[in-house]
N, C-alpha and C positions, 0 to 999 in steps of 0.2 A: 275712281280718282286715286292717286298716289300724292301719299303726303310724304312733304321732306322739311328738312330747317334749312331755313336760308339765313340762317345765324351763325353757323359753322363758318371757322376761319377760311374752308377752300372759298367755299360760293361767296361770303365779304369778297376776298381777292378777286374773285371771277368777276363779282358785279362790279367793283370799284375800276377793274383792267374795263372793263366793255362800256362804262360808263363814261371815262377818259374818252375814249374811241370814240362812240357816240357824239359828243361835248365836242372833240377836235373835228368833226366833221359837220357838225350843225353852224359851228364856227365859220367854218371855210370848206363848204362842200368840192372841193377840187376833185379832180379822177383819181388822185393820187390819195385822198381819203376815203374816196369811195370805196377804193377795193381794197382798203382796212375794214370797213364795214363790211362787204362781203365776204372779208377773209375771217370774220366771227361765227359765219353760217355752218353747217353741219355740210351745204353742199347751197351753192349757187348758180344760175345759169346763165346761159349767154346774153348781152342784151339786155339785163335787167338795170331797169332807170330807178333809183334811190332817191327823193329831193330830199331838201332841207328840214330840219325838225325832228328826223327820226330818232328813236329809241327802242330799245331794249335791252333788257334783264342781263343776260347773260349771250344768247344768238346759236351756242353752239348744240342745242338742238331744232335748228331752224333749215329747212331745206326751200328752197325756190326755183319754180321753173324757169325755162328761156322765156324772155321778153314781156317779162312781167314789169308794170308800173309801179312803183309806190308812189303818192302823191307827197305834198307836206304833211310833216306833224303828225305821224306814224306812232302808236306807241302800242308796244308788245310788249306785254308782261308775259316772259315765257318763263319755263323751267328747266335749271341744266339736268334732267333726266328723261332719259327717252322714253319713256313710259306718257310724257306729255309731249313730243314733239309739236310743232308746228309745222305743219306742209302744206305749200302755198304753191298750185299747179301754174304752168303754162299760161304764157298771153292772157295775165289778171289784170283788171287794171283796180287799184285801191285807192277812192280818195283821199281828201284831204284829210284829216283829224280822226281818220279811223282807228280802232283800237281794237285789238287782238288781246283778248285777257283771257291766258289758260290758266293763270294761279287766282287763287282766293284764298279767302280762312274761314275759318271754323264760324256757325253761327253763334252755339253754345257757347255764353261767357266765361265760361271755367275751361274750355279746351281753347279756346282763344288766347286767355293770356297765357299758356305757354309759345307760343308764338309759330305757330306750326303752319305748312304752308298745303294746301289742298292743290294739287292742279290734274290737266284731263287735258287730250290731245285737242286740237283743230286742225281739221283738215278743207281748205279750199281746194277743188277743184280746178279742171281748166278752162280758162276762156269763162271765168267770172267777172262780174262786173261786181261791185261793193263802192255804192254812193259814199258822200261826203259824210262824217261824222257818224259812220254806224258802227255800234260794239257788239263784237261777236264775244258771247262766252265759252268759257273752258269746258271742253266733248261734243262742242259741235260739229260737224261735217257738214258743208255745201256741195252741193254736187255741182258738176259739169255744166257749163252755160247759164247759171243761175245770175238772178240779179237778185240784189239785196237796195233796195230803195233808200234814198237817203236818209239821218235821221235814225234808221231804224234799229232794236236792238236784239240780237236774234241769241234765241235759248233754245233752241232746238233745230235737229239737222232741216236742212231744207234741200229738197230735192233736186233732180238734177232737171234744166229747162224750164223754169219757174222763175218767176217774180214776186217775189215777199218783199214786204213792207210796215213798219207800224211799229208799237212798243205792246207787245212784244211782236216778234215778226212773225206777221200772217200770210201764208198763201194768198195774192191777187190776181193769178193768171197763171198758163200754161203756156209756153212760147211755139 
């Protein structure tokens, strides 16, 4: 995990600028805020459908494949340091109220209150599927064709052509 402060004057402006963007497109999702929201990505692809609700931190270490879904009420907690990327492959589809959290903090009370930020890549795969309301934590990878069952909260990589499910998310099958 790399730790950074999200308290420093750039990343305030970065989050407050992405956050605007955000806010004016949950507002009024037109195509014409859409591709504000895409233009905060590190790299975006063809055909990628964004709905309503979406969030995120900062975006611009956020990469996404062609023709990937976001549903509603998307919220990414990412980090502007590519040391944590977010990369979300090809023909994903992500429901609704799903949440991508690669940052955290500190458990220990004493490194906590100086306010420091922990975060750790995610990488999705292509042609995943990630049910309604499931939170992926910071350093996990999904592989390739995986489904993540609704609900579920995954803290660990799951492999590629599988079905997990549960809290925490379990291996259910092999596709």
């Amino acid at each position: 995990m790399q730790v950074f402060t999200s308290l420093n004057k750039e990343y305030l402006a970065l989050r407050k600028q992405t956050g605007d963007t955000c806010r004016l497109f949950n507002k009024s999702p037109s195509k014409g805020n859409l591709k504000r929201i895409k233009g905060l990505f590190l790299q975006c692809g063809e055909g990628v459908i964004i709905e309503s609700g979406f969030h995120c931190d900062y975006g611009n270490q956020i990469t996404i494949g062609d023709r990937t879904f976001i549903n509603i009420n998307c919220t990414v907690l990412d980090a502007p340091i590519n040391e944590a990327a977010i990369n979300i492959g090809s023909d994903c589809l992500i429901g609704p109220n799903v949440q991508l959290l690669a940052v955290s903090h500190a458990v220990n009370p004493t490194e906590r209150v100086n306010k420091q930020n922990f975060a750790a890549p995610i990488t999705v795969g292509n042609n995943v599927w990630i049910g309604a309301g499931v939170i992926i934590l910071a350093g996990v990878t999904i592989g390739n064709n995986a489904v993540v069952g609704a609900g579920s909260i995954v803290t660990k990589d799951v492999a590629t052509n599988t079905v997990v499910a549960g809290n925490p998310a379990v291996k259910i099958k092999d596709i």
